[in-house]
Every structure is written in C-alpha cells, then in structure tokens.
Predicted model as a PDB file, atoms N, CA, C, CB and O in Angstrom, pLDDT in the B-factor column:
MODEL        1                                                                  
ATOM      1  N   UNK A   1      82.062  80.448 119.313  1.00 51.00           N  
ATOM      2  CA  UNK A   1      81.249  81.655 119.323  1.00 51.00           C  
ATOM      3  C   UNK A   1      80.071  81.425 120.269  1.00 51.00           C  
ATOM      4  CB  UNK A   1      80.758  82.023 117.879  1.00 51.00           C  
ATOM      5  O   UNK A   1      79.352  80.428 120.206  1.00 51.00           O  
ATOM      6  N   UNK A   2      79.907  82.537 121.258  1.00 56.00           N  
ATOM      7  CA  UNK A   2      78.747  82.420 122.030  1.00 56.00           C  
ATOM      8  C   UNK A   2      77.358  81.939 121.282  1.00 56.00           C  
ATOM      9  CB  UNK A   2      78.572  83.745 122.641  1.00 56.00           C  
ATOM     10  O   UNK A   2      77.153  82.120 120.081  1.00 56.00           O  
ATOM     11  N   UNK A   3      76.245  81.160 122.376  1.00 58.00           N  
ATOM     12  CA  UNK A   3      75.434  81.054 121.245  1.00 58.00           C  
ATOM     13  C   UNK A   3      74.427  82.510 121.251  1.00 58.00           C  
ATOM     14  CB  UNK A   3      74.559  79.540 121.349  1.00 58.00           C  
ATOM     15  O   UNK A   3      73.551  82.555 120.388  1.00 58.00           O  
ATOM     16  N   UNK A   4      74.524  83.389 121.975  1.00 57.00           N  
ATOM     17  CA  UNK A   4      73.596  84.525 121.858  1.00 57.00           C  
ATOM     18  C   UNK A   4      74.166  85.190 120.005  1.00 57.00           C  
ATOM     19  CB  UNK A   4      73.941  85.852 123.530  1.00 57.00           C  
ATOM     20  O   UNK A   4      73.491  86.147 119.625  1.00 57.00           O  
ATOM     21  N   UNK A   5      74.824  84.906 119.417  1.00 60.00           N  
ATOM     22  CA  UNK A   5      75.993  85.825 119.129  1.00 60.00           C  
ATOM     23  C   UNK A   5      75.910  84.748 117.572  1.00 60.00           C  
ATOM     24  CB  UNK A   5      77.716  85.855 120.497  1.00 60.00           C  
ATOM     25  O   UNK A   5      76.698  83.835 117.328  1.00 60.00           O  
ATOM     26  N   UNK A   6      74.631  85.223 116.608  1.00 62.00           N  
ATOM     27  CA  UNK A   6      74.462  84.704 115.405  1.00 62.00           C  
ATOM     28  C   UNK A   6      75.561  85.300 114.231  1.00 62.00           C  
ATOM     29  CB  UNK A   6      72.998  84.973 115.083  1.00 62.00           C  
ATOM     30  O   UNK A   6      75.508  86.499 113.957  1.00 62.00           O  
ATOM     31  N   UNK A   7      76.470  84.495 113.610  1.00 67.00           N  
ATOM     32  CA  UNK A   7      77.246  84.856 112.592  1.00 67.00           C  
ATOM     33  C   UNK A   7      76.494  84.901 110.985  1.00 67.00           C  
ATOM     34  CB  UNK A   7      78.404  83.863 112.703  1.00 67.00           C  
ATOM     35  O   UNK A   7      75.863  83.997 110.438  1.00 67.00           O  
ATOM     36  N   UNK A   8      76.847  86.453 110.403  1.00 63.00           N  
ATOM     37  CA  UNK A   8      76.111  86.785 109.317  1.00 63.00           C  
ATOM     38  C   UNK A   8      76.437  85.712 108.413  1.00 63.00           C  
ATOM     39  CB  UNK A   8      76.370  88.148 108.791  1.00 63.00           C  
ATOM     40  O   UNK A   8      77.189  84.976 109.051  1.00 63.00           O  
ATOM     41  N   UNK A   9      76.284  85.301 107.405  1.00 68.00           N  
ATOM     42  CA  UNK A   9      76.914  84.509 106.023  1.00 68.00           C  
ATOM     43  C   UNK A   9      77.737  85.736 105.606  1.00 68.00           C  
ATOM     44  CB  UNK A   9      75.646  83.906 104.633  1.00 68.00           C  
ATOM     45  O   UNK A   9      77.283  86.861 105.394  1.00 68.00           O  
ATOM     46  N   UNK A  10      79.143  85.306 105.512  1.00 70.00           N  
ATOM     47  CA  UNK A  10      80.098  85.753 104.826  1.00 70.00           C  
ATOM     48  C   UNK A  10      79.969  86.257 103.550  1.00 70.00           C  
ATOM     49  CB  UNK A  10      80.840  84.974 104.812  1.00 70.00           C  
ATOM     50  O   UNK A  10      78.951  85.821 103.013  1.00 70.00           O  
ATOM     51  N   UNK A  11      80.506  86.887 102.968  1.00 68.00           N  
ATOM     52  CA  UNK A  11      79.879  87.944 101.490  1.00 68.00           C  
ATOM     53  C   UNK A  11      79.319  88.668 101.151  1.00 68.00           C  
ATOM     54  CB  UNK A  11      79.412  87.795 100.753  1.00 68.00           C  
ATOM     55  O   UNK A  11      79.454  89.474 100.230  1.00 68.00           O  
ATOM     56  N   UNK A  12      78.089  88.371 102.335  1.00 68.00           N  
ATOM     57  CA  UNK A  12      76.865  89.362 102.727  1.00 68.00           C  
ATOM     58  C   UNK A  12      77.115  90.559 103.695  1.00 68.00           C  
ATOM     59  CB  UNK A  12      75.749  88.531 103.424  1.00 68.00           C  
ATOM     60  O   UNK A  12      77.847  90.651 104.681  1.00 68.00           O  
ATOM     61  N   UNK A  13      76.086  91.641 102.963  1.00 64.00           N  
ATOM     62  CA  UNK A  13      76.323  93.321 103.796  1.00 64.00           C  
ATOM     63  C   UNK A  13      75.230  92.839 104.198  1.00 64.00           C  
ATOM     64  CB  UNK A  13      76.422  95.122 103.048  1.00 64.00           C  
ATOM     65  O   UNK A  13      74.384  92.199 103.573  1.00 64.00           O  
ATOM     66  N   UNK A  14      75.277  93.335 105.845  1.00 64.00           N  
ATOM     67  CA  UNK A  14      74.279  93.741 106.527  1.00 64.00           C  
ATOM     68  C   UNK A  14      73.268  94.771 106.374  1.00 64.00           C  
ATOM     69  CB  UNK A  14      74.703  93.904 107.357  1.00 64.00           C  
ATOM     70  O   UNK A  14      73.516  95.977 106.397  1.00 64.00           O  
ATOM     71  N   UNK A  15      72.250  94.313 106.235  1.00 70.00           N  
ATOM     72  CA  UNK A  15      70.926  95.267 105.621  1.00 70.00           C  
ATOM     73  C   UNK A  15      70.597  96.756 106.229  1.00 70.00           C  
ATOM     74  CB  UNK A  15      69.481  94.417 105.910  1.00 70.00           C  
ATOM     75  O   UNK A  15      69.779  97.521 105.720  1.00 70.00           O  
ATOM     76  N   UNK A  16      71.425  97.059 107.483  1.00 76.00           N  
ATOM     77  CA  UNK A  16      71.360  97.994 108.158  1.00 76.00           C  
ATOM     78  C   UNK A  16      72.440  98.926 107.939  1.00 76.00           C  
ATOM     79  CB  UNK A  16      71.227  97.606 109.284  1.00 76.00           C  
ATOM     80  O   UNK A  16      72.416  99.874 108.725  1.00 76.00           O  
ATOM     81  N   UNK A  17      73.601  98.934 106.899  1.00 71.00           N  
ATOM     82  CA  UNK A  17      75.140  99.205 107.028  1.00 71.00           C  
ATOM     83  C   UNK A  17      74.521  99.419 105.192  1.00 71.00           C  
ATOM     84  CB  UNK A  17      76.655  97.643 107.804  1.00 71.00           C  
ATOM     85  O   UNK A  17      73.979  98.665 104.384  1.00 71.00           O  
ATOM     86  N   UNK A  18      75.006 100.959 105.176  1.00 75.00           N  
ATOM     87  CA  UNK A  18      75.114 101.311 103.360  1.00 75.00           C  
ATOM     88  C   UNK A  18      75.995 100.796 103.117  1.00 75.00           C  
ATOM     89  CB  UNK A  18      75.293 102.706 102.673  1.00 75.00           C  
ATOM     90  O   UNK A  18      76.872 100.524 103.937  1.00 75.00           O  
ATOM     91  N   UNK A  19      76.022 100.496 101.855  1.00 76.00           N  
ATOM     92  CA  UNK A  19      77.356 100.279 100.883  1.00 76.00           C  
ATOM     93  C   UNK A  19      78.520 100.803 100.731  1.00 76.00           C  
ATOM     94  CB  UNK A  19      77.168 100.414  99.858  1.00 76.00           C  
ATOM     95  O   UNK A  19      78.579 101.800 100.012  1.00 76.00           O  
ATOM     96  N   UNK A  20      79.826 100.265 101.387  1.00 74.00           N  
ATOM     97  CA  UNK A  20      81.026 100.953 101.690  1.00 74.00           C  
ATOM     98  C   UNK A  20      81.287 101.518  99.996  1.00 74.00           C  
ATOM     99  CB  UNK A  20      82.347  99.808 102.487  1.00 74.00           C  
ATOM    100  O   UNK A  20      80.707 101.158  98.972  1.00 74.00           O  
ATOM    101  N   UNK A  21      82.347 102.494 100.180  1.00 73.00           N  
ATOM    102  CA  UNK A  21      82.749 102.916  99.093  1.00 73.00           C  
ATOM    103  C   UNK A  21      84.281 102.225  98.422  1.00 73.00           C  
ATOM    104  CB  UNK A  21      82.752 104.344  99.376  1.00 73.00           C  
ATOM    105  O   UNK A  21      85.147 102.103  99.288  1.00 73.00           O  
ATOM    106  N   UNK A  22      84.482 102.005  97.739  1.00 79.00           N  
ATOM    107  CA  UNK A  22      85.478 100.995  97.119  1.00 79.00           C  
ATOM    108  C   UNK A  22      87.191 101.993  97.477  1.00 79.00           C  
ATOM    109  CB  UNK A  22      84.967 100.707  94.986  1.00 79.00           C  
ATOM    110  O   UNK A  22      88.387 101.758  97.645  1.00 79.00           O  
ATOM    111  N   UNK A  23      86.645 102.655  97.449  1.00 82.00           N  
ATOM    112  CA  UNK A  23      88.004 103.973  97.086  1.00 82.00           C  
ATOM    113  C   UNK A  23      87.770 104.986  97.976  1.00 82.00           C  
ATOM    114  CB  UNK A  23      88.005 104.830  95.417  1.00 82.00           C  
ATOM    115  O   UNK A  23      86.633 105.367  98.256  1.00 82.00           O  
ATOM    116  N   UNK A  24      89.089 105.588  98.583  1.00 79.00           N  
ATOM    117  CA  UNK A  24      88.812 106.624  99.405  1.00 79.00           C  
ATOM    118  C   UNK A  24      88.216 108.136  98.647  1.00 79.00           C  
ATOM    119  CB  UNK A  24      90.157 106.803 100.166  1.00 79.00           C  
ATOM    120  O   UNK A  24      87.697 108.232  97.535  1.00 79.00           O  
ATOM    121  N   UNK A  25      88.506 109.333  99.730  1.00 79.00           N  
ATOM    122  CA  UNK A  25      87.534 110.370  98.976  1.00 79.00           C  
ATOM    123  C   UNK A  25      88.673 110.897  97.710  1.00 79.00           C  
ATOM    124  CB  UNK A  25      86.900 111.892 100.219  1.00 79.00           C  
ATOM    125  O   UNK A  25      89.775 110.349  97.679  1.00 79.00           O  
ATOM    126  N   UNK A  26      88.404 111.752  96.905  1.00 84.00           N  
ATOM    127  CA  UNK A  26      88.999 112.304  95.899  1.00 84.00           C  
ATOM    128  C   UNK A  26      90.245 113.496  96.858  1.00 84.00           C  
ATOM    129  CB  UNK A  26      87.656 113.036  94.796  1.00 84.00           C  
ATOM    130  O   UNK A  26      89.599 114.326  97.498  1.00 84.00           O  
ATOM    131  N   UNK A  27      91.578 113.646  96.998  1.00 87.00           N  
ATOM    132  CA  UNK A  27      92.588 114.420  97.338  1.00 87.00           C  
ATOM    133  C   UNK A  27      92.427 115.480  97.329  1.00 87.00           C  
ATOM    134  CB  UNK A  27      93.464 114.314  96.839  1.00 87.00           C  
ATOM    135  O   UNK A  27      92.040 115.836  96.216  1.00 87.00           O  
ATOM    136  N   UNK A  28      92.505 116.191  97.948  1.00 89.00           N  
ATOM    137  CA  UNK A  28      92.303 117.826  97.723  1.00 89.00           C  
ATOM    138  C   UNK A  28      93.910 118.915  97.632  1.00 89.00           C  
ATOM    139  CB  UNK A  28      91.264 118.386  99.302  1.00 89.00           C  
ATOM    140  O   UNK A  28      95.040 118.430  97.684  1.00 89.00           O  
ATOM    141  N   UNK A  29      93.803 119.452  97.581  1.00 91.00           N  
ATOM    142  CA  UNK A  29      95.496 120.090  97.759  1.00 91.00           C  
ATOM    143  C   UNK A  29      95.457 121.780  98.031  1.00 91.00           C  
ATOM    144  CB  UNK A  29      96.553 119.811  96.029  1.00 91.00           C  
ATOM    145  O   UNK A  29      94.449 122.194  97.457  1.00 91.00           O  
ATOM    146  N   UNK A  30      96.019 122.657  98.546  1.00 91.00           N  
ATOM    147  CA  UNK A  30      96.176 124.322  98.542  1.00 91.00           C  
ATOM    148  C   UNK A  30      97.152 124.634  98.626  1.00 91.00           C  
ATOM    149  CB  UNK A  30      95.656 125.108  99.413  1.00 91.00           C  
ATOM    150  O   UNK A  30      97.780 124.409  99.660  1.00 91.00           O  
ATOM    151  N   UNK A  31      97.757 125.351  97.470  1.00 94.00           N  
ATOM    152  CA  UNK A  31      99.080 126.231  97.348  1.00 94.00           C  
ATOM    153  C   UNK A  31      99.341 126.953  98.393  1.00 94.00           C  
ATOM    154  CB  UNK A  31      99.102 127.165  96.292  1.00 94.00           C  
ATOM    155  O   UNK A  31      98.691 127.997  98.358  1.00 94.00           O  
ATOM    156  N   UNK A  32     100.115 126.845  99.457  1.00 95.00           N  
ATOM    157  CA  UNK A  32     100.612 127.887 100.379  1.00 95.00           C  
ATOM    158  C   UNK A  32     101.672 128.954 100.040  1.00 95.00           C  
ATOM    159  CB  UNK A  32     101.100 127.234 101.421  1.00 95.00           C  
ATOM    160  O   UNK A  32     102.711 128.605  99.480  1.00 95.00           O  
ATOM    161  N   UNK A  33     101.439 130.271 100.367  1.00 97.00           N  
ATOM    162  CA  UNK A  33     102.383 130.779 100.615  1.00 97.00           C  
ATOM    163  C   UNK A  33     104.068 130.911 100.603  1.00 97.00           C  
ATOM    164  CB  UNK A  33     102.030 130.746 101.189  1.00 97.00           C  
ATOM    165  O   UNK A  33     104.327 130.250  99.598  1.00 97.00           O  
ATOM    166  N   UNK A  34     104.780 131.168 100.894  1.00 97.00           N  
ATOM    167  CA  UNK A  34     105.890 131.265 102.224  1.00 97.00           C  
ATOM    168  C   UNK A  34     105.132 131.425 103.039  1.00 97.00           C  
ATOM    169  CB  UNK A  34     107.008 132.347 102.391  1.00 97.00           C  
ATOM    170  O   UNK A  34     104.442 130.520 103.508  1.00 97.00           O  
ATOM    171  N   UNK A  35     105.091 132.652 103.401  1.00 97.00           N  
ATOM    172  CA  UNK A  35     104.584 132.873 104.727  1.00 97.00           C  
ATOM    173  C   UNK A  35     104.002 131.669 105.725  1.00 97.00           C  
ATOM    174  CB  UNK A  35     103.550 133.805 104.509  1.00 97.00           C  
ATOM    175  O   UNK A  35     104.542 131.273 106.758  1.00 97.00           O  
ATOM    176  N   UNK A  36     102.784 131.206 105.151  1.00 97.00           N  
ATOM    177  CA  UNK A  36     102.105 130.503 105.645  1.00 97.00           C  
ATOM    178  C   UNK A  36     102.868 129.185 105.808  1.00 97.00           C  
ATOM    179  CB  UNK A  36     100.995 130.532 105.005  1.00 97.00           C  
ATOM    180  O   UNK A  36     102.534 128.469 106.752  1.00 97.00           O  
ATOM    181  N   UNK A  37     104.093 128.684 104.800  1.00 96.00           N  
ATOM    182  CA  UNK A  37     104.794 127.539 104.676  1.00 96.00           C  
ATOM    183  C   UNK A  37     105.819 127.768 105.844  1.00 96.00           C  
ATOM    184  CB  UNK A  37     105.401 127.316 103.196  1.00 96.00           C  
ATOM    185  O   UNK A  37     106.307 126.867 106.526  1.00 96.00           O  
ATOM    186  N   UNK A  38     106.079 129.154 105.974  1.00 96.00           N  
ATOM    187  CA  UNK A  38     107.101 129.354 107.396  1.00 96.00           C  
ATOM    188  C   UNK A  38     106.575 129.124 108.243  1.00 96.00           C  
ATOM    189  CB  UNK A  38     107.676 130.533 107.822  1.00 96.00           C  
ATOM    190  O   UNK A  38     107.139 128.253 108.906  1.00 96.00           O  
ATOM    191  N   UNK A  39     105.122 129.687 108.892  1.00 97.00           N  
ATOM    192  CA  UNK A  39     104.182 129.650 110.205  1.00 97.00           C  
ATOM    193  C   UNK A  39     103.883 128.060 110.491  1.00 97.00           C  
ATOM    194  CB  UNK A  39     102.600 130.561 109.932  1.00 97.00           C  
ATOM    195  O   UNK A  39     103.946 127.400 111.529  1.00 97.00           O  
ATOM    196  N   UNK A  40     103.581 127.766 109.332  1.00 95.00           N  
ATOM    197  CA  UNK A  40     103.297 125.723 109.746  1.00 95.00           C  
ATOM    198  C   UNK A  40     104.516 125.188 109.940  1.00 95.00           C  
ATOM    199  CB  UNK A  40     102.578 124.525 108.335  1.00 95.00           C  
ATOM    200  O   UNK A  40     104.524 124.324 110.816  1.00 95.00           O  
ATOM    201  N   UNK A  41     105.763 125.453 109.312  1.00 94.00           N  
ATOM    202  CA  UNK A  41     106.794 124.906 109.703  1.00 94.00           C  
ATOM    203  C   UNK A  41     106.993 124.885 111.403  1.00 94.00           C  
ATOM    204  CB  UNK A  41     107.810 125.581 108.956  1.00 94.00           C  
ATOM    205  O   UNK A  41     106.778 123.948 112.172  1.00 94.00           O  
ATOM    206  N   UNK A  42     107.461 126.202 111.688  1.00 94.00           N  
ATOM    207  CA  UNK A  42     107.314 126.746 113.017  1.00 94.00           C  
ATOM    208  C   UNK A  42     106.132 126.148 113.794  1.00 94.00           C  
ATOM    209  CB  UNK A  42     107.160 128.228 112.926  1.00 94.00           C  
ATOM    210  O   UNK A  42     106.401 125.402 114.736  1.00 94.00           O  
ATOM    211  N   UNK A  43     104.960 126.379 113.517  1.00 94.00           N  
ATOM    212  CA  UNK A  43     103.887 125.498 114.364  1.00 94.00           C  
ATOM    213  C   UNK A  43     104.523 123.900 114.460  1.00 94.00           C  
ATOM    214  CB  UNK A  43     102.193 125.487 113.466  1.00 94.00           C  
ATOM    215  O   UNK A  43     104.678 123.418 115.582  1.00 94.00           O  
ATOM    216  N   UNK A  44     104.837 123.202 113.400  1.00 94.00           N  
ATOM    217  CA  UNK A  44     104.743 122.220 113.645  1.00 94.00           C  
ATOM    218  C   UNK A  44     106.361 121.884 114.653  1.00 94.00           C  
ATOM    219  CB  UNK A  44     104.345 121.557 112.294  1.00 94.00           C  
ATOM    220  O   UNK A  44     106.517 120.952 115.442  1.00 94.00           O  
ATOM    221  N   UNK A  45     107.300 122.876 114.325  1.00 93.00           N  
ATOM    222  CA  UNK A  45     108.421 122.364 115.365  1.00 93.00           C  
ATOM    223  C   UNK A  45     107.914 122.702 116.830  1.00 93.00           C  
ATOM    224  CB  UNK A  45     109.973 123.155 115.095  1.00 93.00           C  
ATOM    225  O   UNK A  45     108.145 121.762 117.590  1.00 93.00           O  
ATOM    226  N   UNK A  46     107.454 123.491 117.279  1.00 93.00           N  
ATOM    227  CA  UNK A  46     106.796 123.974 118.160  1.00 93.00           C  
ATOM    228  C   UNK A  46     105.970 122.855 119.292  1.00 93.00           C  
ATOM    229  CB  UNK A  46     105.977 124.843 117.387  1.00 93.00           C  
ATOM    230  O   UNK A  46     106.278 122.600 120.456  1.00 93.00           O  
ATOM    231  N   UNK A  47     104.856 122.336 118.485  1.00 93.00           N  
ATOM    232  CA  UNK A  47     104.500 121.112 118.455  1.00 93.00           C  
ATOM    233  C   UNK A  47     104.994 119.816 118.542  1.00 93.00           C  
ATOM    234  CB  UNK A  47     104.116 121.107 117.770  1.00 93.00           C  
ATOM    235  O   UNK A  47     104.342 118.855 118.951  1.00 93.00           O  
ATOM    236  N   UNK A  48     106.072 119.792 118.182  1.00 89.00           N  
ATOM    237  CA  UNK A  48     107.458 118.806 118.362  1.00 89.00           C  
ATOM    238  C   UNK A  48     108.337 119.367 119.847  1.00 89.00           C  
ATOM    239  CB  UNK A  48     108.682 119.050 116.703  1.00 89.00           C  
ATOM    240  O   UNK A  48     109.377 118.783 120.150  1.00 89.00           O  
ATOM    241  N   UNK A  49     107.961 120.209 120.475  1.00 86.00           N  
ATOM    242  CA  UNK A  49     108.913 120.363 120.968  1.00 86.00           C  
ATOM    243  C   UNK A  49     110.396 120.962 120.985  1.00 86.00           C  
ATOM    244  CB  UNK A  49     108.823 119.710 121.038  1.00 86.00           C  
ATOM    245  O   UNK A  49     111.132 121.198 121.943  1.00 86.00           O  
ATOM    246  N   UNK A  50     110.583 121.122 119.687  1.00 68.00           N  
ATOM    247  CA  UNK A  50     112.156 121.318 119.058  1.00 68.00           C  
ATOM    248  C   UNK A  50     111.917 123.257 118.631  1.00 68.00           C  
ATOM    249  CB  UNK A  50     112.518 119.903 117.127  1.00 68.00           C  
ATOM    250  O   UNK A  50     112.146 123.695 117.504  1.00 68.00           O  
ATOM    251  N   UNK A  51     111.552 123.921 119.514  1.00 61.00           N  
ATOM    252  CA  UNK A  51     111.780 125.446 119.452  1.00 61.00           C  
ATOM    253  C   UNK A  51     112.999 126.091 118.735  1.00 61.00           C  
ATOM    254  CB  UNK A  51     111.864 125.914 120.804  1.00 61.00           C  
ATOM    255  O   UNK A  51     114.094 125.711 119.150  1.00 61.00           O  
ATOM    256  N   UNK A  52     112.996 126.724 118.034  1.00 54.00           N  
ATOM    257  CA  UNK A  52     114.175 127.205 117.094  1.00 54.00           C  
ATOM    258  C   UNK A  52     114.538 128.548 117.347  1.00 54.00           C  
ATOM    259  CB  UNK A  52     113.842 127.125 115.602  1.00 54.00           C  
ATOM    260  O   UNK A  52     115.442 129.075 116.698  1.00 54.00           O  
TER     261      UNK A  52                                                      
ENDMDL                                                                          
END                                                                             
C-alpha cells in the first residue's frame, strides 16, 4: 500500500460515512390492470427488439 494511502482499522466505520442499513428498503408492489399488463408486455418486447 502506498505510503500516502493510511489504512482505517478494520471493524471500524469511518466517522464521515452514516451507518449502513443492515437490510434493504421494505418491497413495494401495484396491482396492474390487463390493460396496463398488455402495454408493459408490449413495451417491454418492443424494447427487446422482438416486435409482435
């Protein structure tokens, strides 16, 4: 390791960096449609390339 280039002690958070969170955020979910379940389908082949 360069010597400009001081290594923290291991275990330790850096005093400048909040406290990560252990767990990601809570899932969210929204009932679609059809409709809307057809249009994303379509968007997403679209998006693929694969036109129907």
């Amino acid at each position: 390791m360069p010597e400009h280039v001081s290594r923290w002690p291991e275990g330790h958070s850096l005093p400048a960096l909040p406290q990560q969170r252990q767990t990601g955020p809570r899932s969210e979910s929204v009932e679609l449609t059809t409709e809307e379940r057809d249009a994303f389908t379509e968007l997403v082949r679209r998006l693929d390339g694969r036109e129907v």
